[in-house]
C-alpha positions in Angstrom: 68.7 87.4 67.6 65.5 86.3 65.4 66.0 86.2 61.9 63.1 88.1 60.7 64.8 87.6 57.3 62.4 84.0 56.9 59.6 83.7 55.4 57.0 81.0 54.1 56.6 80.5 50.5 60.2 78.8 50.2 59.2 76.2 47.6 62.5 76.4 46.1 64.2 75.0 49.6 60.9 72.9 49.8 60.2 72.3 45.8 58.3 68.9 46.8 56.6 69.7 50.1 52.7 71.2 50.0 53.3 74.5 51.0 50.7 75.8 54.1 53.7 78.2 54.8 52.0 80.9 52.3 48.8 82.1 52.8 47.8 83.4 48.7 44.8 82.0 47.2 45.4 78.3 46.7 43.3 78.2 43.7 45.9 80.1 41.7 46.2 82.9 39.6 43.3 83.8 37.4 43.7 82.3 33.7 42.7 86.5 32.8 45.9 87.3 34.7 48.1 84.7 33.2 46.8 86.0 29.6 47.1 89.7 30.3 51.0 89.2 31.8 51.6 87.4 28.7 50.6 90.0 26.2 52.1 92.3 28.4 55.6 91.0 26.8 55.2 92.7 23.5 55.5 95.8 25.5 58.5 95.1 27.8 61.0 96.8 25.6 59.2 99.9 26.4 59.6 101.8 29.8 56.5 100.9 32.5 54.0 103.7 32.6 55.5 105.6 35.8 52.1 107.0 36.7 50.3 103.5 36.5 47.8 105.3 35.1 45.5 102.8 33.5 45.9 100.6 37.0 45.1 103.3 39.5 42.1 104.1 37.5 40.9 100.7 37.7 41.3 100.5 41.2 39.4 103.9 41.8 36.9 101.9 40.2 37.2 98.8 42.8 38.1 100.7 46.0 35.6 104.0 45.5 38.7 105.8 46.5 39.8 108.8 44.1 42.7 107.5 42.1 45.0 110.7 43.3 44.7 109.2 46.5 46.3 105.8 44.9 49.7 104.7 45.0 51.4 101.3 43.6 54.1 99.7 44.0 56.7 96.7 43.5 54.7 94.2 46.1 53.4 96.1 49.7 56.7 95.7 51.3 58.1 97.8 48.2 55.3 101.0 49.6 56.6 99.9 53.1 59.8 101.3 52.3 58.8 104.1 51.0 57.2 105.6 53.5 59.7 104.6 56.1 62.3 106.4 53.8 60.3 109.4 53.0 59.1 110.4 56.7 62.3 108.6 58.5 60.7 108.3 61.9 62.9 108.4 64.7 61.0 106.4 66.9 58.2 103.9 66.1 55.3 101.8 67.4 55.1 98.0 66.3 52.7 95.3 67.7 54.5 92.0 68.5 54.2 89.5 67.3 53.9 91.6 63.7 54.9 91.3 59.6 58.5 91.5 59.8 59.1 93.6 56.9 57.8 97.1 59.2 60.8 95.6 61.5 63.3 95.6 58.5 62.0 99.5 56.9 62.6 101.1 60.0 66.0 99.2 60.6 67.0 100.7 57.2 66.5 103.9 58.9 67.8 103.4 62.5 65.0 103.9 63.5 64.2 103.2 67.1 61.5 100.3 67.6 59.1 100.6 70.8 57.3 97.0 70.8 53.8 96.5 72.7 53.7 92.9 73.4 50.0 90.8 72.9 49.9 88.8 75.7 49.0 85.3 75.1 46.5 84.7 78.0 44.6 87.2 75.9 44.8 85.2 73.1 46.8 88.1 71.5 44.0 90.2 71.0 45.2 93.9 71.0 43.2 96.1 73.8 43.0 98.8 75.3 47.3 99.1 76.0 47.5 99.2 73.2 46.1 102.9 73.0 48.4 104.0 76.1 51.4 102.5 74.4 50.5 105.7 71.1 52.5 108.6 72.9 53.8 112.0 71.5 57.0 110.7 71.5 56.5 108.4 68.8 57.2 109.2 65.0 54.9 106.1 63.1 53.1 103.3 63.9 52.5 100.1 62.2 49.0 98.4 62.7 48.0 94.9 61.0 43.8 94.1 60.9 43.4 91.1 60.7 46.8 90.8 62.2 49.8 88.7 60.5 50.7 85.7 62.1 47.7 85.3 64.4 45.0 86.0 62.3 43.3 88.1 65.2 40.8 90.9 64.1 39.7 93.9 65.5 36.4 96.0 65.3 36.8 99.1 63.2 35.4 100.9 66.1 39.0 100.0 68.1 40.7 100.8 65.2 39.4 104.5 64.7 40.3 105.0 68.5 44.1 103.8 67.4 44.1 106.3 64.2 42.0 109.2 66.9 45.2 108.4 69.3 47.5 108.6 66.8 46.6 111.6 65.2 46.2 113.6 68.6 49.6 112.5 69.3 51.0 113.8 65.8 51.7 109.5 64.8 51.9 108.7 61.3 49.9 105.4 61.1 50.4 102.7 58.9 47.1 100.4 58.4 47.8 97.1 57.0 44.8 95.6 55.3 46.0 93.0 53.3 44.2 90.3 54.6 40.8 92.0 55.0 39.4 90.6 51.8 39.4 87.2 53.5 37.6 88.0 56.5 33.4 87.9 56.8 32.3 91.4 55.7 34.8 92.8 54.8 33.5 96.4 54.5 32.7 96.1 58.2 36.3 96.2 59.5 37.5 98.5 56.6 39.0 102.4 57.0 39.1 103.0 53.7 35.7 105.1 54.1 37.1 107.4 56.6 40.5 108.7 54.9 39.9 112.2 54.3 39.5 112.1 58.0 42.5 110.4 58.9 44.9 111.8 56.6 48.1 110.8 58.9 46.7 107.5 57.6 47.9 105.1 55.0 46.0 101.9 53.8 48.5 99.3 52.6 47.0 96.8 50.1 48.5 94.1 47.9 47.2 91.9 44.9 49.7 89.0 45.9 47.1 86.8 48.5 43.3 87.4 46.9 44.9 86.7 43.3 47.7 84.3 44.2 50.5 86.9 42.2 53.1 87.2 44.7 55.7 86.2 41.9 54.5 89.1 40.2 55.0 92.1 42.7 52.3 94.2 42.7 50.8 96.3 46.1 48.9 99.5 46.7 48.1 102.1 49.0 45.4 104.8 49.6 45.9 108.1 51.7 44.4 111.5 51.9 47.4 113.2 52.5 48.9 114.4 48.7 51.9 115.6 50.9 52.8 111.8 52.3 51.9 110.3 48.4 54.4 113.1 47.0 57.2 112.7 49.6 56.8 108.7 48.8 57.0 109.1 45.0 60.2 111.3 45.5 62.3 108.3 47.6 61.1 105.5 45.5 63.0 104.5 42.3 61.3 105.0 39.0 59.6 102.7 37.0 59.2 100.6 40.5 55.8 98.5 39.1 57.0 96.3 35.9 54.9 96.5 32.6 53.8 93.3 33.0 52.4 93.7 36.5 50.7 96.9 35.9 48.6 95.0 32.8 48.6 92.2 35.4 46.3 93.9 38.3 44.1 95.4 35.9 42.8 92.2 34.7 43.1 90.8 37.9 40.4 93.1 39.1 38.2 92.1 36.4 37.9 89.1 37.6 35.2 89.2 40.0 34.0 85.7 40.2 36.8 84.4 40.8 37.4 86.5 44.1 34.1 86.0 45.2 34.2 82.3 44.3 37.1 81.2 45.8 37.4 83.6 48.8 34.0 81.9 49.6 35.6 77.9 49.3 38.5 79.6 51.5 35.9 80.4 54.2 34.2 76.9 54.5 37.8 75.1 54.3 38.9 77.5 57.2 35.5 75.7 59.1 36.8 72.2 57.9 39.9 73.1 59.0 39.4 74.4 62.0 36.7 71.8 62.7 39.2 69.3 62.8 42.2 71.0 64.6 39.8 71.3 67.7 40.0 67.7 67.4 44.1 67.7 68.0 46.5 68.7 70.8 46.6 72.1 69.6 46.4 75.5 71.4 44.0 77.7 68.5 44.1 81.2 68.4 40.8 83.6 66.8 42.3 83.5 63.3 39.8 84.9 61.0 41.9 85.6 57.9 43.2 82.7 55.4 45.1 81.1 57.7 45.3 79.4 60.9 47.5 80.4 63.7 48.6 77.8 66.5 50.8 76.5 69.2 52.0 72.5 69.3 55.0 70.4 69.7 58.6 72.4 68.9 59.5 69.8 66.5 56.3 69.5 64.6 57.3 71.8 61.9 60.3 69.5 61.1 57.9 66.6 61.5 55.1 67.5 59.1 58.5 68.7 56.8 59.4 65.1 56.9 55.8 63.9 55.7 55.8 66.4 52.8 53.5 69.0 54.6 55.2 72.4 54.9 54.1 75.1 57.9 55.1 78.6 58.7 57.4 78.2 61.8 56.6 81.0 63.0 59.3 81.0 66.0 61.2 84.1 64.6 58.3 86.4 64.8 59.1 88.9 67.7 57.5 88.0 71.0 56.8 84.4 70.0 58.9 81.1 70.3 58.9 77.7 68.9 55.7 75.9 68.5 54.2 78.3 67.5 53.0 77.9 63.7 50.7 79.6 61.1 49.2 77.0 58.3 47.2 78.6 55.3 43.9 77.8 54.1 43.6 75.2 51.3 41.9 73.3 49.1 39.8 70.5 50.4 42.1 67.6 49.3 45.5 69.3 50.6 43.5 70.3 53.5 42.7 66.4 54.1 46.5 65.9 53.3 47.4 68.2 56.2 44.9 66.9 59.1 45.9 63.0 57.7 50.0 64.0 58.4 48.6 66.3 61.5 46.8 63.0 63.0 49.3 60.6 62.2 52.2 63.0 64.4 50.1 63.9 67.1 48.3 61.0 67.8 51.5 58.6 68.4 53.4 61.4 70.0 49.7 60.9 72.6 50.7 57.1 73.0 
């Protein structure tokens, strides 16, 4: 059995490896951020605002989505929950390989899991199975664009057919978006235009990767449906979103060049990157988010571990098996770090 329990970003198992296991902004949190969560201390003896008033209306603001159609909470895997709890589906639709945390909500449930396997030889693109696989037997279906691990991306015109299919099979459909501000145009793969006609629909977004605040635990998600919001509000614990995160994402979407700074170096050290992996032994996959997704030796996760370099093993991800690894995008010099360790392994295991 895969233990979908792992996850990259364990720097305190790996406190002195370079961690390409997470994919948040390398650049690190905004210095607005870091000032805003401090001053948020002199309020932590108070109760958080349970409405997250002031941070809903700030990202009405950055999403052109009406805040009532806005919902935060502790970190996307926390709004994950919550609508797994609130609707309780008794059978569900997951695309393997997929984030494991969809495979975890609906286990909290017993709820059954119906996988759809992306082939390989297809470079685990999803097509048009995919859309046979949405029957009215199913409850809820989770759908990742880009997806997480492989990075692969799919037109928004594929992804209204899934959220068409879904809703004329009575599917509740879960649209994960966190990566999308990483891709090239990102308002060209987006459904956030489209909710109020896809109200069995829920956008899941997170602040942790564009602002590098996954310590902090802050996510969001947008729907149509006040129903689904209210019956997600009623299963989740109060107070979920802390004081200090809540102050946190609002500043955070003040910062505007930042995002558009760095997401822009992320882009042309995914080219470096990738530039030089063609170079290597590798099998690539069409990553277009921050990260790259590949297949090489089984034991070169252990290998690059051994040289200080730290990957996503990405071996307990359903449907895949070792080799096959996910390494974030970087800045230039610990992107040069990684291709130096990547050359050094591969090129003796070649003699």
């Amino acid at each position: 059995m895969k233990n979908i329990h792992t996850h990259g970003g364990d720097v305190y198992r790996h406190p002195k490896a370079l961690d390409f296991s997470s994919n948040c902004n390398p650049f690190g949190t905004p210095i607005g951020v870091k000032r805003a969560a401090a001053a948020a201390l002199e309020r932590v003896c108070h109760y958080p605002d349970v409405t997250c008033d002031a941070l809903r209306r700030a990202l009405e603001r950055e999403e052109q989505v009406p805040r009532e159609q806005i919902i935060c909470g502790n970190g996307a895997a926390d709004l994950i929950f919550g609508l797994v709890l609130a609707r309780k589906p008794k059978k569900a639709l997951l695309l393997a390989p997929g984030f494991a945390e969809y495979e975890q909500a609906l286990d909290s449930v017993d709820c059954e899991k119906k996988y759809y396997y992306l082939k390989e030889e297809q470079n685990f693109v999803p097509e048009e199975g995919v859309l046979e696989a949405i029957t009215e037997d199913l409850d809820m279906m989770f759908f990742c664009n880009p997806n997480n691990p492989t990075g692969t991306l799919c037109r928004l015109s594929y992804v209204k057919k899934i959220a068409e299919k879904c809703r004329d099979c009575g599917v509740f459909l879960v649209l994960d978006e966190c990566f999308n501000d990483f891709i090239e145009n990102p308002q060209d793969y987006t459904l956030k235009p489209f909710l109020r006609d896809y109200p069995h629909v829920f956008l899941l977004k997170a602040f942790t990767k564009k602002y590098a605040m996954a310590g902090l635990r802050l996510g969001y998600g947008l729907c149509a449906s006040e129903e689904t919001l209210e019956a997600v509000k009623q299963v989740m614990q109060p107070w979920n979103v802390s004081v200090i995160a809540q102050e946190a994402g609002v500043a955070a979407l003040q910062e505007k060049e930042y995002a558009e700074t760095t997401i822009k170096m992320l882009r042309q050290e995914r080219e470096f990157l990738l530039g030089h992996f063609r170079k290597l032994p590798l099998k690539l996959y069409d990553s277009r988010a921050n990260y790259i997704f590949f297949r090489g030796p089984e034991d070169l996760g252990a290998n690059c571990l051994a040289r200080g370099i730290y990957l996503r093993d990405c071996s307990n991800y359903e449907g895949l098996s070792r080799g096959y690894y996910r390494a974030a995008v970087r800045t230039r010099q610990e992107n040069q770090q990684l291709i130096s360790v990547l050359y050094a392994i591969l090129q003796k295991t070649e003699e």
